[in-house]
C-alpha positions in Angstrom: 16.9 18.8 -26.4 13.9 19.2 -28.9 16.4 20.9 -31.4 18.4 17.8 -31.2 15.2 15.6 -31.8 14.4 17.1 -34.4 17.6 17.1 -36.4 17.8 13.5 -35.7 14.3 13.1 -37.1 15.5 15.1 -40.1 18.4 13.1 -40.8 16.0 10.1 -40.5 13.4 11.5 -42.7 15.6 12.8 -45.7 19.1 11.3 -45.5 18.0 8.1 -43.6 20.6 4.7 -42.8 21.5 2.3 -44.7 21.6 -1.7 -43.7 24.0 -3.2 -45.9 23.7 -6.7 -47.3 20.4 -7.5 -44.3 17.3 -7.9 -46.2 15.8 -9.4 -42.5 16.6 -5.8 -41.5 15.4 -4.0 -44.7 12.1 -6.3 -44.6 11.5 -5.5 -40.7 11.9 -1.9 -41.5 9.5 -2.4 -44.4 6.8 -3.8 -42.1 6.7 -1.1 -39.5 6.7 1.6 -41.5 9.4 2.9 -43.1 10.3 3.8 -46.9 12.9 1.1 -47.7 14.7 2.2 -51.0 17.4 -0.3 -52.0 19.4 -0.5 -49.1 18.5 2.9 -47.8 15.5 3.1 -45.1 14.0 6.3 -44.4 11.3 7.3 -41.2 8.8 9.8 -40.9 9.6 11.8 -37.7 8.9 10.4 -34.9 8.4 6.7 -36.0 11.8 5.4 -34.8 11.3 6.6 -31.3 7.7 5.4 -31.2 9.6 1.5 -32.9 12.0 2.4 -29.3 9.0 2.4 -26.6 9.3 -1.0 -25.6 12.5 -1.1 -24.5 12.5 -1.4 -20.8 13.6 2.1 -19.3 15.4 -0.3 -16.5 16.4 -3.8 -16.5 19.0 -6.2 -14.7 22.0 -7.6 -15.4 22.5 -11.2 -14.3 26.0 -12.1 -13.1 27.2 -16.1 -12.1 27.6 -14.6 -9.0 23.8 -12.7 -7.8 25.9 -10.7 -5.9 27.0 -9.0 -8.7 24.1 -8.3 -10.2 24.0 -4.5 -11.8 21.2 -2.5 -12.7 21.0 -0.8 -15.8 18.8 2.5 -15.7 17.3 4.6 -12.9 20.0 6.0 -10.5 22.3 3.5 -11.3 25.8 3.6 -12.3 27.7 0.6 -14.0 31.7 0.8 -14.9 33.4 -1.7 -16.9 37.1 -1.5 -18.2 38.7 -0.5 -21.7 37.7 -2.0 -24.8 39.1 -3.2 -27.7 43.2 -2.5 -27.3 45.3 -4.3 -29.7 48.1 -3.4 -27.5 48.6 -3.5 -24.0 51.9 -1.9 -21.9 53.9 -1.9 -18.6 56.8 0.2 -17.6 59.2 -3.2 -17.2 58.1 -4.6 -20.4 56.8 -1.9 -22.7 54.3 -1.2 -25.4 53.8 -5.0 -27.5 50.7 -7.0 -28.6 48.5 -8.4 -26.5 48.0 -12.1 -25.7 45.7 -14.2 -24.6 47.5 -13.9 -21.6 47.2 -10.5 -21.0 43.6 -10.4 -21.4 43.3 -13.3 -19.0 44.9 -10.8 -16.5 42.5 -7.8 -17.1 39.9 -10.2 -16.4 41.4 -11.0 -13.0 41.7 -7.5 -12.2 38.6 -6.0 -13.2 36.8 -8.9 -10.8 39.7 -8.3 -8.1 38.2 -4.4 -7.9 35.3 -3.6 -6.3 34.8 -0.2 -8.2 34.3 -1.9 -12.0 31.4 -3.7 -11.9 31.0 -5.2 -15.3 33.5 -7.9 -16.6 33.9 -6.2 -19.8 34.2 -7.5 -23.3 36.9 -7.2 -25.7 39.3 -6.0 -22.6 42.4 -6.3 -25.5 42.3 -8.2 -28.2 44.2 -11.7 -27.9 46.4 -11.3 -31.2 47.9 -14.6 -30.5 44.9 -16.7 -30.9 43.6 -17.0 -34.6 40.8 -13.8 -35.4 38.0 -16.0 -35.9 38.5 -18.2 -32.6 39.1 -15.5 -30.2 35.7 -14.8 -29.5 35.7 -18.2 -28.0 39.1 -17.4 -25.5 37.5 -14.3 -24.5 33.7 -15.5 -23.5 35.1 -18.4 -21.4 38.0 -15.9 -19.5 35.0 -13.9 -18.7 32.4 -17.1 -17.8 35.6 -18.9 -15.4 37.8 -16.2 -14.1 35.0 -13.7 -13.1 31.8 -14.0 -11.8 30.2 -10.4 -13.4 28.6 -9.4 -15.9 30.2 -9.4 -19.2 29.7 -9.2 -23.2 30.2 -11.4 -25.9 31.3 -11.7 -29.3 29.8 -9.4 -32.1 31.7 -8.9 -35.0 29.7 -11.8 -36.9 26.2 -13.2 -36.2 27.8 -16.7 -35.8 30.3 -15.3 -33.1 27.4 -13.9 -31.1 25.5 -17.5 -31.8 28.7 -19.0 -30.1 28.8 -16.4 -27.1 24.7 -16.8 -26.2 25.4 -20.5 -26.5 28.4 -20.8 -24.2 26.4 -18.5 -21.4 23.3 -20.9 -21.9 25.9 -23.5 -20.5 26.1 -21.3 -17.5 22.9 -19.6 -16.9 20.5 -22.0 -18.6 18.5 -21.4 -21.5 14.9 -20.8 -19.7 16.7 -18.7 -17.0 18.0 -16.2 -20.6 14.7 -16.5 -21.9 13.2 -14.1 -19.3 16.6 -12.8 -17.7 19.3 -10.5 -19.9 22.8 -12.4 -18.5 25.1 -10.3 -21.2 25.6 -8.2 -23.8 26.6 -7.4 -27.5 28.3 -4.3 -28.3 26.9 -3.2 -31.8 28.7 -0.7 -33.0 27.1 1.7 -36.2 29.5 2.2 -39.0 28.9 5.9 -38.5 28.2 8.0 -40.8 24.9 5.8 -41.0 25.4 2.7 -41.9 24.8 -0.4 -39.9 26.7 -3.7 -41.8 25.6 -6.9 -42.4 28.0 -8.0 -39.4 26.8 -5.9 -36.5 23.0 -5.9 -37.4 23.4 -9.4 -38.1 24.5 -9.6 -34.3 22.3 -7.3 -33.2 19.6 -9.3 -34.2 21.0 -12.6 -32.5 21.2 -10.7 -29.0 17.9 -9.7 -29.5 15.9 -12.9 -30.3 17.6 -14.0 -27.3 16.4 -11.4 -24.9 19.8 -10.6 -24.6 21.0 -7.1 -24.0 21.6 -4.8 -27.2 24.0 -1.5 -26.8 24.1 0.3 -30.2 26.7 2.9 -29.9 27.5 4.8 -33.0 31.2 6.5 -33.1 31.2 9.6 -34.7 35.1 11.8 -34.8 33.5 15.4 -35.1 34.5 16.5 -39.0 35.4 13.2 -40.3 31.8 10.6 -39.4 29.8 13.3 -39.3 29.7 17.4 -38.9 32.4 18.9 -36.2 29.6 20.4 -34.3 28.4 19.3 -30.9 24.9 19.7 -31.7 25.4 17.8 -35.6 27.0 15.0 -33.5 24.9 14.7 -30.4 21.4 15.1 -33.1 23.4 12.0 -35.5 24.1 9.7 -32.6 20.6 9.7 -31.2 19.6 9.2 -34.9 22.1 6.0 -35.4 21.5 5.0 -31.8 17.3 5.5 -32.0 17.8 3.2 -35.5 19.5 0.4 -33.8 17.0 -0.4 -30.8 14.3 0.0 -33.0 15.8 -2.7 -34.9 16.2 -4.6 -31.7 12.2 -4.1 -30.5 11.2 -5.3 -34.2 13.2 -8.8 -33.4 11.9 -9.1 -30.0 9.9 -5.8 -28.4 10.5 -5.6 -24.9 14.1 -6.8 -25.5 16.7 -5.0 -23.3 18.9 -2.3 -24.6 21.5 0.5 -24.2 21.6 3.6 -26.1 25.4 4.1 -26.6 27.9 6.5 -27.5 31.3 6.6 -28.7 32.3 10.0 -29.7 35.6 12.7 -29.8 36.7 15.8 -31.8 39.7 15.4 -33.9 42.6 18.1 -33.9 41.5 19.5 -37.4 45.3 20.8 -37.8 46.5 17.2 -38.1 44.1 14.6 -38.1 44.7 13.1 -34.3 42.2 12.3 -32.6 41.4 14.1 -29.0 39.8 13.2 -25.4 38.5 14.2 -22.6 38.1 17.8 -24.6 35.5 20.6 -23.8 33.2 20.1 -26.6 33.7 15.7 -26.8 32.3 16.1 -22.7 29.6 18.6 -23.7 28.2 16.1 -26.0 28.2 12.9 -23.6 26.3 15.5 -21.5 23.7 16.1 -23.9 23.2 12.3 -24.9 22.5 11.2 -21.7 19.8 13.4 -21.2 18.7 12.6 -24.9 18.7 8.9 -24.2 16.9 9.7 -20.8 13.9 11.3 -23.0 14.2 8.3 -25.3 13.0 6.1 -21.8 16.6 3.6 -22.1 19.3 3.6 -20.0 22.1 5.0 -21.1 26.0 4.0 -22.3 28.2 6.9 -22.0 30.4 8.0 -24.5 33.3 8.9 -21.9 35.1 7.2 -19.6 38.8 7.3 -18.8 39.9 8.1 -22.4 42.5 9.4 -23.2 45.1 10.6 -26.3 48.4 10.4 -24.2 50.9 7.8 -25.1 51.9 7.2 -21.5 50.1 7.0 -18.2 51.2 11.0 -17.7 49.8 14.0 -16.5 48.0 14.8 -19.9 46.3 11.2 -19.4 44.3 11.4 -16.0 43.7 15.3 -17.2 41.9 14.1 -20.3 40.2 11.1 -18.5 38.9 13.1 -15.0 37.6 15.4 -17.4 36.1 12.8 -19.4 34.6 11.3 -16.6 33.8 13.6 -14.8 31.3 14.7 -17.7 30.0 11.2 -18.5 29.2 10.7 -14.4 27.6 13.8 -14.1 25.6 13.5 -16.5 23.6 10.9 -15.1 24.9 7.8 -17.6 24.2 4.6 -16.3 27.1 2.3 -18.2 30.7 3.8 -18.3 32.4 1.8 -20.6 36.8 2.5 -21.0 36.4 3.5 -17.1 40.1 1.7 -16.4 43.1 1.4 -18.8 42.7 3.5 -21.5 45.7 5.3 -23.7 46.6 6.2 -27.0 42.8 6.8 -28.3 42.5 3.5 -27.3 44.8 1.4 -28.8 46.8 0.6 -25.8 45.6 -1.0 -22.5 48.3 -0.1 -19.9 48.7 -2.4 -16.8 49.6 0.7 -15.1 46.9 3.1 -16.1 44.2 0.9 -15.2 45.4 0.3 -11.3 45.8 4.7 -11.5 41.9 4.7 -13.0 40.6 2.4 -10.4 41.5 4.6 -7.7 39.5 7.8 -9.4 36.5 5.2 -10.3 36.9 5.0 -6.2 36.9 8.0 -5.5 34.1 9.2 -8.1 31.8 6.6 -6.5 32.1 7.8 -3.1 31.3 11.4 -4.3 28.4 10.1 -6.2 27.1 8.6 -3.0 26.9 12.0 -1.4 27.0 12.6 2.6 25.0 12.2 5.6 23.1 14.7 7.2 22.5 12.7 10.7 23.0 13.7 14.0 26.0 11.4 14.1 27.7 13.1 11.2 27.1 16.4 12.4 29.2 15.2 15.5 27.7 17.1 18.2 29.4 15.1 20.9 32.8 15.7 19.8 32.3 19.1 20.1 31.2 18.7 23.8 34.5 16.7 24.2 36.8 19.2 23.2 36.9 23.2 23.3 37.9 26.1 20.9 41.0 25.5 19.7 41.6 21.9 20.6 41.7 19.2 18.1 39.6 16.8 17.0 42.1 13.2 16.5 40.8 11.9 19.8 37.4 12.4 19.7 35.3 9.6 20.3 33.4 10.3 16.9 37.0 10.5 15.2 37.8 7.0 16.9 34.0 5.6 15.8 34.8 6.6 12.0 38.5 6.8 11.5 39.0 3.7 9.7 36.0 4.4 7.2 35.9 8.2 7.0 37.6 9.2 3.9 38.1 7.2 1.0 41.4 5.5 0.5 43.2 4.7 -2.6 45.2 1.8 -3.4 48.2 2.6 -4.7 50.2 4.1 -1.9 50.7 8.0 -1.5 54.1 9.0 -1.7 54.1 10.7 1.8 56.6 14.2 2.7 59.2 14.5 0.3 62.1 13.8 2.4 60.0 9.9 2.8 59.9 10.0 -1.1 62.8 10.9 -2.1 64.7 7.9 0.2 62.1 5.4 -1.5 63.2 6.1 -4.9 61.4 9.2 -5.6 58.7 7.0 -7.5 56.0 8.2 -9.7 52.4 7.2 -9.0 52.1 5.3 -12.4 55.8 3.5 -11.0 53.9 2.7 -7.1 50.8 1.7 -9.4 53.1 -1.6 -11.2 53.6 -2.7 -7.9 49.8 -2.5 -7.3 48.7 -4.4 -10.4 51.2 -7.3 -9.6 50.4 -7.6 -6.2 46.4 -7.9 -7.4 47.2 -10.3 -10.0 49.2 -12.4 -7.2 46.7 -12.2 -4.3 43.9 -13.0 -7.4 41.9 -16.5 -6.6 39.3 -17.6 -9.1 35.9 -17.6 -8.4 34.5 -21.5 -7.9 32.4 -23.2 -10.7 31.2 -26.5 -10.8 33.0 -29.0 -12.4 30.8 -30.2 -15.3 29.5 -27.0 -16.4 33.5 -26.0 -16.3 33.8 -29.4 -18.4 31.1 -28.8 -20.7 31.9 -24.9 -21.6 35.8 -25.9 -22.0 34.6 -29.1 -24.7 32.4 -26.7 -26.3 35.3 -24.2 -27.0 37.3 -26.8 -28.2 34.4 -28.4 -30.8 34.4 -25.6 -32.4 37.6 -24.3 -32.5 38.2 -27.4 -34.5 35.2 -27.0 -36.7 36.9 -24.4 -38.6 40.5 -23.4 -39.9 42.3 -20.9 -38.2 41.8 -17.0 -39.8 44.4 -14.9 -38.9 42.7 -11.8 -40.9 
């Protein structure tokens, strides 16, 4: 870990990170500390983490619904679906662009599941609503049709405006003053560069006291060196940059050191997940962003290379995240979804992922060591040799023993070969559908419904549509 430190301090000291086209950044920079040359700011070691200390090592997340709160930090684990698909699929209507529609529905079902616990952000990307006016689509899915936490629009400062302005509808503007209701994913243009977009956001989220999750996304060999240790010592570098940048608009501001990061297959270019030396890293930068005293965005999750919801899919993603939950990371973002490196959501995938979310939350929770687990008095019950199915213990706990997942299990072969021989991602489409169709809407009140929806529409027609 201090190896790692100190190569991120190196890389800040003598290569450093550029903040193109943000003199606001450049002159905050300036102020604290550090050698700004052109574009190009520089830190004597140890200054950025020192700019880092006051961002809170724990803080909440405020849903609609105080229910659904999440914690961010501690012992606390937080998963959220894919991000980012331009493409979604099914096995009835097949790989195609996603809609507006189709995000709409991953909304529903990430609130339907009691296993993701974040609404999510860019779920797909709605490719048939104009580019600049999606943002808008997206905020209010995730404000009406689900009552958790969610993010907002980043990929311009005024986007983000439009996003913290729509959840002051909601939330109120004194209750975000003091209270982090959302978040802004900014991601570094790795290798170390932060745009005039993204720390244009970034600053936006902050001076609202709005939750900030840097995550550089480095492809060992191509953003950076293909070494674990180059890319775990150049995320903490990018990530350390980025919340300093954060405390410097508003100290005490929440954020989220993040992570997205994969080795590439250096024979052709592809990238890979879920592989040996990708999980080692998201091991090492959670304990990294543990020292740095933030909570921590995993670089892992359910990721996968596969093209189809296959065996080599859930074998990259439980390796994946199995790493990133092990590790202790607090936010697992592409936890349900995930294919093609990211460039598919698949309606199927995500109803097979929430079943291993399931079941990696009830491992997480451990076992009892009572004297009613032990289950003493069954044993008084019965004798060597006799089973256990009648117990009154078995009877007490049957129904909430063992974890049980959704999609049905295909049962002795004989029983699956009469029902069509299905594969789990083929049981899983009837899953998703019956979800979607037992989905009901969480209850709003009407003028807050009425004053988000006219807000959406104002400025929609403020500006042309951009379809690029």
């Amino acid at each position: 870990m201090t190896a790692i430190e100190n190569q991120a301090d190196w890389i800040l000291h003598n290569i450093g990170i550029e903040f193109r086209s943000d003199q606001t950044a450049l002159d905050l920079f300036a102020a604290a500390g550090a050698t700004v040359n052109g574009e190009r700011v520089t830190f004597e070691p140890g200054l950025a983490r020192q700019i880092c200390a006051t961002a809170p090592v724990e803080f909440q997340l405020h849903a609609r619904d105080s229910g659904n709160t999440v914690t961010l930090g501690g012992d606390n684990v937080v998963l959220m679906p894919g991000y980012g698909s331009p493409f979604v699929t099914d096995l009835e209507q097949g790989r195609r662009y996603a809609t507006l529609d189709d995000f709409q529905n991953f909304v529903k079902l990430t609130f339907s599941c009691p296993w993701l616990h974040h609404s999510g952000g860019t779920i797909c990307e709605p490719t048939d609503v104009p580019v600049n006016k999606r943002h808008l689509d997206m905020v209010l899915a995730h404000l009406t049709l689900s009552n958790k936490p969610f993010m907002g629009g980043v990929t311009s400062p005024s986007w983000a405006q439009d996003s913290i302005d729509m959840a002051r509808l909601v939330f109120g503007a004194s209750f975000m003053k003091e209270h982090a209701v959302m978040q802004g994913n900014i991601n570094v243009n790795s290798p170390l560069i932060f745009d005039d977009a993204m720390s244009g956001a970034l600053r936006v989220y902050a001076a609202a006291n709005q939750c900030v999750c840097v995550s550089p996304a480095i492809f060992a060999g191509a953003m950076g060196p293909l070494s674990p240790a180059a890319v775990a010592a150049q995320t903490l570098a990018e990530g350390m940059v980025g919340i300093a940048l954060s405390q410097l608009v508003r100290p005490g501001c929440p954020a989220v050191f993040g992570s997205f990061h994969s080795t590439m297959n250096l024979k052709s270019g592809a990238l890979t997940f879920g592989s040996p030396e990708a999980n080692l890293v998201t091991m090492a930068l959670s304990q990294l962003g543990r020292r740095l005293g933030v909570p921590v965005r995993s670089g892992g999750g359910q990721i996968t290379a596969s093209n189809a919801a296959d065996g080599q899919a859930m074998q990259d993603s439980a390796g994946a995240m199995w790493s990133t939950l092990l590790s202790g990371g607090h936010q697992v973002w592409h936890a349900a979804g995930w294919l093609e490196g990211g460039l598919v959501m698949s309606y199927e995938k995500f109803v097979m992922d929430l079943d291993h979310c399931g079941a990696m939350i009830t491992m997480l929770q451990g076992f009892e060591t009572d004297a009613e687990a032990f289950g003493q008095d069954a044993y008084l019950e019965t004798g060597p040799g006799e089973n256990f199915l009648s117990t009154r213990h078995t009877l007490r706990h049957f129904a909430t023993a063992n974890f049980q997942p959704a999609i049905p299990e295909a049962g002795p072969f004989e029983t699956w070969e009469e029902n069509g021989s299905l594969r789990a991602d083929q049981r899983a489409t009837a899953r998703w559908k019956k979800m979607l169709e037992d989905y009901k809407e969480p209850p709003m009140e009407d003028a807050i419904r009425a004053a988000l929806t006219d807000f959406v529409a104002a400025r929609k027609s403020s500006m042309p549509d951009e379809w690029y």
